[in-house]
N, C-alpha and C positions, 0 to 999 in steps of 0.2 A: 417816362419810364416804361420800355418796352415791358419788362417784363409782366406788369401788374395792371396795366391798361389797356389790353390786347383791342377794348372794344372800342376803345375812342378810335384807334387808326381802320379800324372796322365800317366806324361810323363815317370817318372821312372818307374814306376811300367809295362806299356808297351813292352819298352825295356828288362826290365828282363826276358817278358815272352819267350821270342827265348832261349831258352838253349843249344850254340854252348858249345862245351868244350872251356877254354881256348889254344891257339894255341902255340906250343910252337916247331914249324918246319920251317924248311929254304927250300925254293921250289928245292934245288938241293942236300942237305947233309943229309936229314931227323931231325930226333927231335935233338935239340941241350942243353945240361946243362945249366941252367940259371948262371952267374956268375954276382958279384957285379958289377956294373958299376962304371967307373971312374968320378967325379965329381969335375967342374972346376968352380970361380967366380972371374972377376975380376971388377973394378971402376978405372976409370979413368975419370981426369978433363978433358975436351976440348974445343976448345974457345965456349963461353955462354952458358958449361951446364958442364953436367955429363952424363958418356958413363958406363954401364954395361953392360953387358954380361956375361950369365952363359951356362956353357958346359958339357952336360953330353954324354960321350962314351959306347958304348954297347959292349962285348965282341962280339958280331959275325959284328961288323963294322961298327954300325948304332950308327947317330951321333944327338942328341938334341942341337938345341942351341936358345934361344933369346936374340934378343939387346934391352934396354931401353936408352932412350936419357932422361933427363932433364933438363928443359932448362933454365938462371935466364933471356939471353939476345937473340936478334932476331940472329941469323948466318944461315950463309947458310946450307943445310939439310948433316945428314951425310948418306953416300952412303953404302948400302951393296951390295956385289957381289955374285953371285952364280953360280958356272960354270954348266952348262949343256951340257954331249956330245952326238952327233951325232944328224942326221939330220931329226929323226921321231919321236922327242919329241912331246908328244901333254899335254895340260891343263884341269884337267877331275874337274869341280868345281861343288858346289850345286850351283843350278839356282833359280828362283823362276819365276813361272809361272801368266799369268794375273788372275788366279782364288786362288794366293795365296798358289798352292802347289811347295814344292821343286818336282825338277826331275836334274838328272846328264845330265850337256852340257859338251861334251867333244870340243875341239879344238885344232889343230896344231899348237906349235908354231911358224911355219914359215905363218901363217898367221896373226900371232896378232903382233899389232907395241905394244900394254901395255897388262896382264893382270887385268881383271876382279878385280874388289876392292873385291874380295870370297876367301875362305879358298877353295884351293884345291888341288889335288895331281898332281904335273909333274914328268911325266913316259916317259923313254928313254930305251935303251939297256944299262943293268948295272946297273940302277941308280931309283931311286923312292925317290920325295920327297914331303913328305906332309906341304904346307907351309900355313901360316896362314894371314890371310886379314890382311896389314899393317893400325896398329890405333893410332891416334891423338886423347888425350883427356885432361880435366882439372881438378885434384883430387878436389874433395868437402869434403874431411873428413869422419868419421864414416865409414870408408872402402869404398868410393862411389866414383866413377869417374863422368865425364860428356862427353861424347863421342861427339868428334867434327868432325862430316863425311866431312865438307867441306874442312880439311886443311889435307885431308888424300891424298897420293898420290900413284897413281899408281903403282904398276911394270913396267921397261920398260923391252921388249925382243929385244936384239943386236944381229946379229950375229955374231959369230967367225969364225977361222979356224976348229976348231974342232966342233960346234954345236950352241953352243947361250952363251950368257951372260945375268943372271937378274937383273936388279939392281934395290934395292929400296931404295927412297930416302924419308929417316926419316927427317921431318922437326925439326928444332929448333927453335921455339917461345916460347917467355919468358910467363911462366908460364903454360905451356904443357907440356905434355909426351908424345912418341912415341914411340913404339913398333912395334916389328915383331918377331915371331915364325917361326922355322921349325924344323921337324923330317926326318934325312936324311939316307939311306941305300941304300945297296950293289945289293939286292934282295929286292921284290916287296912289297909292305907293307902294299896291300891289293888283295886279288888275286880275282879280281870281275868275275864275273859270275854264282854268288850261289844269288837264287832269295832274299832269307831273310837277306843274311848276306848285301846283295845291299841295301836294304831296311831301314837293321839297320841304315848304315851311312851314308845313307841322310836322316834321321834323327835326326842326331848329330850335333848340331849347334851349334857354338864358332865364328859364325860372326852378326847375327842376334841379335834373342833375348837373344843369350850366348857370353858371350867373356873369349878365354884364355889369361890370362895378367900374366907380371913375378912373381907376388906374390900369383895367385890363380884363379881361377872358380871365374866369376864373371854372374849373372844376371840381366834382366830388372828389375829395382825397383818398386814395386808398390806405388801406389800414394798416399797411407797411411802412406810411411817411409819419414823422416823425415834426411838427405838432400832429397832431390827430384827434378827433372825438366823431361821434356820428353824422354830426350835422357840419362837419366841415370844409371849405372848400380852399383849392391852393391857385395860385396865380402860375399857369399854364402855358408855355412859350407859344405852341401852336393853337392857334384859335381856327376852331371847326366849323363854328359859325363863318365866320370870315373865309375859310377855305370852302364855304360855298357859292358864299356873295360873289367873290373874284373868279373860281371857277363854271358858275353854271348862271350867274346873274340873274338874267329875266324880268328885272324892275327899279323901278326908283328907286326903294326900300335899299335894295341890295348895295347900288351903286352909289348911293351918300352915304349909309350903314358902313357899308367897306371901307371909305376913305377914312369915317373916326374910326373905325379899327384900328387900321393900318398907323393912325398917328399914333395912339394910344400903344401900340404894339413898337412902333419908333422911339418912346418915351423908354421906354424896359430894355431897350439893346443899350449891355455893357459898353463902354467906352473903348474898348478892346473889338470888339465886333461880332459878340453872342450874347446869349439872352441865357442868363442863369435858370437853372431848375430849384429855388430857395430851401424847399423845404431839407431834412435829412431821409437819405430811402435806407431802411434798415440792412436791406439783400444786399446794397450796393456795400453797404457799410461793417456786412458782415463775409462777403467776398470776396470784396475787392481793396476794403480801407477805405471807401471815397464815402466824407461827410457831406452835408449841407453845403450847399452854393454849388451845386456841379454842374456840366456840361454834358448833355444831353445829345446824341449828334442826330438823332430822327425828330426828334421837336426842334432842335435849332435849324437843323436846313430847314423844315414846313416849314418854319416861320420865316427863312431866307430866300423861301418860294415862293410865298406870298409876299414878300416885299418885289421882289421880282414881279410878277403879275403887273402887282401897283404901280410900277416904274414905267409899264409898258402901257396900263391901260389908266393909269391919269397924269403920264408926262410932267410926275412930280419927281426934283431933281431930290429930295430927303429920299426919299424908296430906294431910288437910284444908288442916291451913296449909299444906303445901309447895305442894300444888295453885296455891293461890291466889298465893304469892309466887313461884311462874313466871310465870305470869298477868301478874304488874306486872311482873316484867322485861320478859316477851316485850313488853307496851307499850309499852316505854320503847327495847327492842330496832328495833321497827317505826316507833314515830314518828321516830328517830333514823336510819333505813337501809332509806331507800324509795325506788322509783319509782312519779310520778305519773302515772298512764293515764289520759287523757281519753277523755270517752266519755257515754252517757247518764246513767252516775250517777259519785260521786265512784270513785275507784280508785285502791290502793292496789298492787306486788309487792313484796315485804319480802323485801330479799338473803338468801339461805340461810348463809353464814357470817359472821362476826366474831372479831375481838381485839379482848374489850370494852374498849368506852373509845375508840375508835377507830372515824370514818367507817370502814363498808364498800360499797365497790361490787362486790360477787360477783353471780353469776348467783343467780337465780329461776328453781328448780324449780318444774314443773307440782306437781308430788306434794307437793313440801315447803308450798308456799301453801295446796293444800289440806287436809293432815293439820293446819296451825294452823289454819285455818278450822274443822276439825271439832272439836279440841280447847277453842278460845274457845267457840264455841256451846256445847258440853259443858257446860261451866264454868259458862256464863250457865244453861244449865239446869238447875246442879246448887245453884250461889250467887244464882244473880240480880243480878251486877254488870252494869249497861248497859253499862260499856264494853267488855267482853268482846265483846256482841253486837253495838255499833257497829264496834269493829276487824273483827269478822268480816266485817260489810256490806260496811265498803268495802274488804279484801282479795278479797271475791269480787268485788264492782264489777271491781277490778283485773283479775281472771282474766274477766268478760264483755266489758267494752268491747276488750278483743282479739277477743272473739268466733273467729272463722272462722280469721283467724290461726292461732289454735294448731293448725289442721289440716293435716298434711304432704299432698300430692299421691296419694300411694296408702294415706291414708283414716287412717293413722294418727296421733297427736300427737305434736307436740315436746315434747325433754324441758324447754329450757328458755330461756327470755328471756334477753338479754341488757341490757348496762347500755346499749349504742347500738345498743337496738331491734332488733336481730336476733333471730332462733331459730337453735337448734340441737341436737345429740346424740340419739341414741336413746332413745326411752322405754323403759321396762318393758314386758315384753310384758303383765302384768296391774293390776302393781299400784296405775295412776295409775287404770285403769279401776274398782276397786273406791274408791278414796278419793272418784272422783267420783261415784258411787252414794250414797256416805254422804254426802257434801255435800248433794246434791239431797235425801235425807231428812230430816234436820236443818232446809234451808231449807223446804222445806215445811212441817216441824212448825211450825217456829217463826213463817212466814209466810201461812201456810195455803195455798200455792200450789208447783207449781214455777217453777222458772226456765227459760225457756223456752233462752235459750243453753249452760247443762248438759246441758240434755235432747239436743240437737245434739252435742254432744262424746260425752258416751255414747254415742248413737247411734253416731255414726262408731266409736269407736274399741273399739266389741261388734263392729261391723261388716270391720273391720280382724282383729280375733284370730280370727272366726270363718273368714274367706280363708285366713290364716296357720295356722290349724288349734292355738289357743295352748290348751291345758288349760289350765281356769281352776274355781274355785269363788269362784261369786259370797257376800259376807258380809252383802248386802241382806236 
């Protein structure tokens, strides 16, 4: 939901601007061939609940796995163990400080009786493992949990003969879930010391305002969705985390992290070829009529762009498909829920929301028009289906024959068209300005030229942030 989330695509856009290569080397053997990974799921009953567990193996020996517990009766918690060897293991987690910024506290585990309720890495001789804050919560429906921090319990650290043991113990109360993640390898799985790449991932948060849970990216709810309470969080089409892995890489971590993304993110795409928004947004539903289950078109294309990534950088034919069967909805999406702008060439703006199946007349986001414009072109650059690159044409058609239009009086853009020709709302302070960099690159490659009405809108609205004084990192 553009309207209520400004900061998540704030936050993504951010993170993208670091442009590591993806990584794709082991700190002792050099670059290593990606190979499919092996993939495991088992369910088992156990007294008052149900135990999953899903296991994915990395050819170079890095191991994914989390448990879910659910539970109908109170029992005692189920234990998981973790062997750790040797004796200079330490706990490297994101912190948060009293002014509200993360920074990395590391600690040895031979001085902690529990780890920290934080997502962080234990690092030993041999062994790196990224584990994730053990959570207790109570599903609400519409994809939405309700996160219950009081019944979450620690790590303990034991010692051993050989190093430590961790154990966490997943509670079982009736009408809860409990979860725990980890990514385990042989070699280090983030190799800190690079100022930026340190930067990125304490920024990356799946304990806080993010949580990774076994079916997906989930986020804080805003207080306009519909389950709601304080502590809750909704299952998120675009995962932020993951639109860092795939775009700015730089480690192991990232690039097995990314790939159980991207499955988990392949699991949630409707059978049609989008990825529902589950919960109810009230604004939508008090503007427009559109309930629960809708169709989002700036988190479904990220998330059609990041399968795209995936397609490209692990020559996995599922990415592939999915790519492409958003691709044919988003067509069928746009020929179905458009307005036509006249102008010197045909023109297209394609409503930003739906309840498929269902005319929509919603507003047209500048951003949203163009993040599918860069997505189709992508697509047509990655498959070479023509009509990728025809809908892109005349969706930018769309956004030129407004031309000047889109420009506010003091130099910055509207956020967005309306269905009877108006403008309106504030833009982003950066992030329409970077999506129209990427357009204009794109249409150049593809046309050997720019566009000379993009090149006006950038202008103005470089011209606009730099009055307004907007930090910004360009991703050009």
């Amino acid at each position: 939901m553009i309207k209520r989330v400004s900061m998540l695509l704030v936050i993504a856009t951010l993170l993208t601007s670091f442009m590591f290569a993806p990584d794709e080397t082991s700190a002792d053997d050099g670059p290593r061939p990606w190979t499919k990974p092996v993939e495991k799921e088992t369910s088992e009953a156990i007294k008052g609940g149900t135990h999953k567990k899903q296991e994915i193996k990395f050819g170079d020996g890095g191991l994914y796995w989390i448990h879910q517990l659910t539970a109908q009766q109170n029992q005692q918690p189920y234990v998981v163990k973790i062997p750790v060897h040797g004796d200079q293991a330490t706990f490297r987690y994101r912190a948060i400080a009293e002014n509200m910024q993360p920074y990395w506290a590391i600690a040895p585990l031979r001085d902690l009786h529990t780890l920290p309720l934080a997502t962080g890495f234990i690092e030993t001789e041999g062994k790196s493992i990224w584990v994730g804050a053990p959570i207790v919560y109570a599903p609400m429906g519409n994809g939405t949990i309700n996160e219950k921090k009081d019944m979450a319990l620690p790590i303990t650290v034991r010692k051993s003969a050989g190093g430590y043991v961790l154990e966490a113990s997943l509670p079982i109360r009736a009408g809860h879930v409990s979860e725990m993640w980890a990514l385990e390898s042989p070699e280090p799985l983030v190799v800190w010391g690079q100022e930026k790449l340190d930067s990125i991932w304490l920024n990356l948060d799946v304990t806080d305002n993010a949580k990774w849970l076994y079916d997906g990216y989930y986020y804080k709810s805003p207080s306009t969705y519909v389950p709601y309470t304080d502590t809750s969080y909704w299952r998120i089409p675009e995962n932020y985390v993951l639109h860092s892995f795939m775009y700015t890489g730089g480690s192991k971590a990232a690039r097995e992290m990314g790939y159980v993304m991207l499955k988990a993110s392949l699991k949630q795409q409707d059978q049609l070829g989008y990825w529902k928004s589950l919960p109810r947004s009230e604004w939508l539903r008090e503007d427009y009529g559109i309930t629960e289950g809708f169709y989002d078109t700036r988190f479904n294309t990220g998330a059609a762009s990041l399968m795209l990534q995936g397609c490209t950088q692990y020559q996995e034919a599922e990415f592939c498909e999915s790519t492409q069967r958003y691709a044919l909805f988003f067509q069928q999406h746009a020929v179905g829920n458009h307005y036509v702008i006249e102008g010197v060439r045909p023109g297209w703006l394609v409503a930003d929301y739906a309840l498929v199946g269902k005319p929509s007349d919603t507003h047209v986001s500048l951003n949203h028009q163009l993040a599918e414009i860069n997505f189709l072109y992508r697509s047509y650059l990655q498959f070479g289906n023509p009509t990728d690159k025809d809908l892109a044409d005349i969706m930018l058609g769309g956004v030129v024959n407004l031309g000047s239009k889109w420009i506010v009086q003091n130099g910055d853009l509207h956020y967005a068209y309306y269905p009877n020709g108006s403008f309106g709302r504030v833009d982003y302070p950066y992030l329409t300005y970077n999506d129209l960099l990427e357009t204009q690159q794109l249409y150049s490659q593809l046309h050997g030229m720019e566009d000379a009405t993009l090149a006006k809108l950038i202008e103005s609205k470089l011209a606009w942030m730099k009055q307004n004084n907007v930090a910004y990192v360009s991703t050009k």
